[in-house]
C-alpha positions in Angstrom: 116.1 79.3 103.0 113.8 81.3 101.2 111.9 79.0 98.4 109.9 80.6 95.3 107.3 79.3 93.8 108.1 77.5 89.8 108.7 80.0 87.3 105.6 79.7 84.9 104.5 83.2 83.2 101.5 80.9 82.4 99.1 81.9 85.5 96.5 84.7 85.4 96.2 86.3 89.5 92.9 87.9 90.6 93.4 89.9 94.1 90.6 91.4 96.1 90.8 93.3 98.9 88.4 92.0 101.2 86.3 94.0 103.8 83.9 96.2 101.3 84.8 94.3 98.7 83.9 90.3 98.8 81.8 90.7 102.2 80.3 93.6 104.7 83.1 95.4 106.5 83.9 92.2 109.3 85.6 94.4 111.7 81.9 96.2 112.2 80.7 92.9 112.3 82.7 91.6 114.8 82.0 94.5 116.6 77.9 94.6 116.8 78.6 90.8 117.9 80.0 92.1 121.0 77.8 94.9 121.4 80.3 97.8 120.6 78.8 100.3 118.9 80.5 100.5 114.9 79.4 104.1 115.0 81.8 105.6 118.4 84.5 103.3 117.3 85.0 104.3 113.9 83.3 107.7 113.9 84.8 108.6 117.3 87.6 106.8 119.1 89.4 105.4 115.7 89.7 109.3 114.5 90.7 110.5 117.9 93.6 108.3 117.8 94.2 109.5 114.0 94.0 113.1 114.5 96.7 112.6 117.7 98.8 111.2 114.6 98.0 107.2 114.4 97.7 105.5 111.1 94.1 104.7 110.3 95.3 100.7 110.1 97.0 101.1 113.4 94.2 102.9 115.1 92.0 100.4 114.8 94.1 97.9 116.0 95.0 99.4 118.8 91.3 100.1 119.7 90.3 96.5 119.2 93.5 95.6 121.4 91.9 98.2 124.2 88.6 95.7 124.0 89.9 92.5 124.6 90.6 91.1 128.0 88.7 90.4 131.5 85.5 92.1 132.1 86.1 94.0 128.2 83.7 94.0 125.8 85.5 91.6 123.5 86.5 88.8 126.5 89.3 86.9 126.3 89.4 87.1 122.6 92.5 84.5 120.5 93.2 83.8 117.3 91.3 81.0 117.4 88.1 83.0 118.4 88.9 85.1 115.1 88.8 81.7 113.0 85.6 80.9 114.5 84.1 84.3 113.8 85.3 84.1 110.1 83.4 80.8 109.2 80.4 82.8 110.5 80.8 85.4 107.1 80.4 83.1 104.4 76.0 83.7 104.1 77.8 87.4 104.2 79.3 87.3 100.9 78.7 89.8 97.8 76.1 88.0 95.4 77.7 85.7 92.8 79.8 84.5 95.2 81.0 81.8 94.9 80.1 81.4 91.6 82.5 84.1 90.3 85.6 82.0 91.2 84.0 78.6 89.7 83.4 80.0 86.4 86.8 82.1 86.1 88.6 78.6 86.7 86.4 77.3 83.9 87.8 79.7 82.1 91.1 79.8 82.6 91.1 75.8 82.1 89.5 76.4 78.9 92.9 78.4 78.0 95.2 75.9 79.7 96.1 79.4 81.8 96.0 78.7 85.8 93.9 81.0 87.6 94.7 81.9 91.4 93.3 84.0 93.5 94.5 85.7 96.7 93.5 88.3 99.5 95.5 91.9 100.6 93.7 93.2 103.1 94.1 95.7 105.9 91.6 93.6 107.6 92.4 90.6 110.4 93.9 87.6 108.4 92.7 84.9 110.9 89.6 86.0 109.9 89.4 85.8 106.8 91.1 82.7 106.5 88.5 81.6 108.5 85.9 81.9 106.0 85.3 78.0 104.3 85.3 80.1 101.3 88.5 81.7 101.2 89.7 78.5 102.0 88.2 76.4 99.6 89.4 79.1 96.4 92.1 81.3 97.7 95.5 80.5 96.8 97.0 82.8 99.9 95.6 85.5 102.2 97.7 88.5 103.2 96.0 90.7 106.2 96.7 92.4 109.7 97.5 89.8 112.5 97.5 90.3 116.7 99.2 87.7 118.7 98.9 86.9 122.2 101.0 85.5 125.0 101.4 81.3 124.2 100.4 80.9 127.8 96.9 81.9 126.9 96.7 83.3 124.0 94.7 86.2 124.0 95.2 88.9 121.8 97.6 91.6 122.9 99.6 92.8 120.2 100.1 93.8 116.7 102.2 91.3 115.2 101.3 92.4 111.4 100.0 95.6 110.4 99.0 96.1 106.7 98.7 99.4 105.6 98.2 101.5 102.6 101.8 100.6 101.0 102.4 97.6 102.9 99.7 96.2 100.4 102.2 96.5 97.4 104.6 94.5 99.1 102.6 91.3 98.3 101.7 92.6 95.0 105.5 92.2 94.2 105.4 89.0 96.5 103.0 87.5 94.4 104.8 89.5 91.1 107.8 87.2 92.0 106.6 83.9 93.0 108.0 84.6 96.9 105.9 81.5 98.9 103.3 82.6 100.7 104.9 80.8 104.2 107.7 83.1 103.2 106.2 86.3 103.0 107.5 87.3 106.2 111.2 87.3 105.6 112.7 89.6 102.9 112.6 87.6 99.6 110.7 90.3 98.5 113.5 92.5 98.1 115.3 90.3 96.1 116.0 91.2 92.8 114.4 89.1 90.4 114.7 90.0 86.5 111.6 90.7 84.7 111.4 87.6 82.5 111.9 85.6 85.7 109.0 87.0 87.5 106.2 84.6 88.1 103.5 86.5 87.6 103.9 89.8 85.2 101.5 92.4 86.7 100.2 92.3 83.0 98.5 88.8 84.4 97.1 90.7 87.5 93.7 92.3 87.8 93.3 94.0 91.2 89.9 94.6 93.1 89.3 97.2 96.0 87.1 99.3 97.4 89.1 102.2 99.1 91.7 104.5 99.7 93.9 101.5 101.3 93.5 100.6 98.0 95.0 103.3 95.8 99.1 101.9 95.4 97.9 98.7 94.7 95.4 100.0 91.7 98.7 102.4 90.6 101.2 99.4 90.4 99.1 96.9 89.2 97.4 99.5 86.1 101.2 100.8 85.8 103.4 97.7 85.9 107.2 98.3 86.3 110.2 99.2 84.5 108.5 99.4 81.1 106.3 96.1 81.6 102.5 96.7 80.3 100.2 96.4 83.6 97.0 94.9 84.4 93.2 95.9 85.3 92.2 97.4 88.5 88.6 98.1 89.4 87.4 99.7 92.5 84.1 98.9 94.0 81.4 101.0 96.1 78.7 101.1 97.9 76.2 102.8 95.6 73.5 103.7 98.5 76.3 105.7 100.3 76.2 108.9 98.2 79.3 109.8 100.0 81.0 106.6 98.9 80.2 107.2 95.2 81.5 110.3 95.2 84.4 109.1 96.8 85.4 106.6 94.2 84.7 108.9 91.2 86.6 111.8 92.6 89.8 110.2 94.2 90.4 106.9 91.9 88.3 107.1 88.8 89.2 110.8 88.0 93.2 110.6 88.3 92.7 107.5 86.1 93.4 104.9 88.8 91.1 102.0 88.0 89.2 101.0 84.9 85.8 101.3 86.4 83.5 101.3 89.6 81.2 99.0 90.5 78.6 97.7 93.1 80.2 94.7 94.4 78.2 92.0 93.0 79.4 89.0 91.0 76.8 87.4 89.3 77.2 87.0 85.1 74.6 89.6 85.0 76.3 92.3 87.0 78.3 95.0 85.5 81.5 93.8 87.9 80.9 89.9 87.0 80.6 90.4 83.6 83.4 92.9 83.8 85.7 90.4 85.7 84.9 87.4 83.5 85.7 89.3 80.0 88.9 90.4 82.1 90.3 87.7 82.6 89.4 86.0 79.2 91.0 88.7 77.9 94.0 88.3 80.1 93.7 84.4 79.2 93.9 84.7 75.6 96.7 86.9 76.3 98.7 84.8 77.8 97.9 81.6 75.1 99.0 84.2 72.2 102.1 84.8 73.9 102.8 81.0 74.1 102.0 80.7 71.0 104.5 83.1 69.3 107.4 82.0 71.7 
């Protein structure tokens, strides 16, 4: 049976994607660990498999899945290995990080609001889960997972692939209080009225850094049926000319997020001074609503 999570429209939900947005792109680092080159892969296998008509999520999949095994670049590479890997990113993190997720908990406290904070990412779950930080402050992590034969577990096929839509999925996941151990059964499509929902998207504030990112910044800016939505900001690389011009012309101009941002989190950043008057905004929201109920 399917269990959700306590109704409460008392809790305040900041999402980040992951890979470009809280750390370095992992997958590249994974790779230059094992001595693949970022540059063919991405640059020249992952768009040969996309331009024969493969998803971009899928593609690299399926090349990593290509690199793992006896006398491959990536060995005999399991979930486990993954795990490992991730705990290696944490001196990888964006500046202000941790910090950030400390001070927005102060904050929310400070309103009697409960702050969580979760992952959707196209990225490898295992990793990122792996991470003692994501650990230590994430409420639930929602990524791309390979499995492997339980003989020996190496990685051989895609058991979870997180594309551009499949993100919005967990939006409403988290929207309606569906457990995270659940998420893989379909509560989701359950029809749950709006004053029911756990978390109105009006309590959400989304952060990404890409086109996988774009229906999340729609739905959670937009809301549903009528229902005011929350913040979205996108984050970019500002040393990648191509990046910033990127994020102005395909999410800021059609009036998909807020704001861009370099990702860095520190109270005197434009994104963590951004985030933390978001969500005490969103905070003292929430406390006037209680208040007039």
């Amino acid at each position: 049976m399917v269990v959700y999570l306590p109704e409460s429209r008392d809790v305040v939900a900041v999402i980040f994607d992951f890979d470009g947005t809280l750390v370095p792109d992992s997958i590249t680092q994974l790779l230059q660990r094992h001595h693949i080159s970022p540059k063919k892969f991405w640059l020249r296998d992952a768009r040969d498999l996309i331009r024969q008509g493969y998803d971009q999520v899928h593609a690299y999949l399926n090349l990593l899945l290509r690199n793992i095994g006896k006398n491959k670049p990536l060995g005999a590479l399991t979930n486990t290995d993954l795990m490992k890997f991730g705990s290696a990113l944490d001196d990888k993190f964006y500046k202000g990080i941790p910090r950030v997720f400390h001070d927005l908990q102060r904050t929310g406290e400070s309103y009697d609001v409960k702050l969580e904070f979760y992952v959707i990412s196209s990225g490898l779950q295992e990793m990122i889960k792996g991470s003692g930080i994501i650990d230590k402050h994430f409420n639930a992590v929602y990524g791309s997972q390979l499995a492997g034969d339980e003989d020996d577990g190496v990685l051989k096929y895609i058991k979870r692939c997180v594309t551009y839509t499949e993100k919005t999925r967990y939006l409403f996941e988290i929207n309606k209080g569906v457990r995270p151990r659940h998420s893989h059964r379909d509560a989701v499509n359950k029809d749950v009225p709006m004053h029911k929902r756990r978390i109105p998207f009006s309590n959400m504030c989304y952060i990404g850094d890409g086109l996988t990112d774009i229906p999340c910044f729609s739905l959670v800016k937009n809301g549903v049926r009528g229902e005011g939505g929350g913040k979205a900001f996108a984050v970019f690389n500002p040393a990648d000319k191509s990046s910033a011009r990127r994020t102005l012309q395909e999410l800021l101009m059609p009036h998909r997020v807020e704001s861009a941002h370099k990702p860095s989190y520190r109270p005197s950043d434009e994104l963590g001074s951004l985030l933390r008057a978001t969500v005490a905004s969103m905070c003292g929201d929430v406390e006037t609503r209680r208040v007039e109920a």
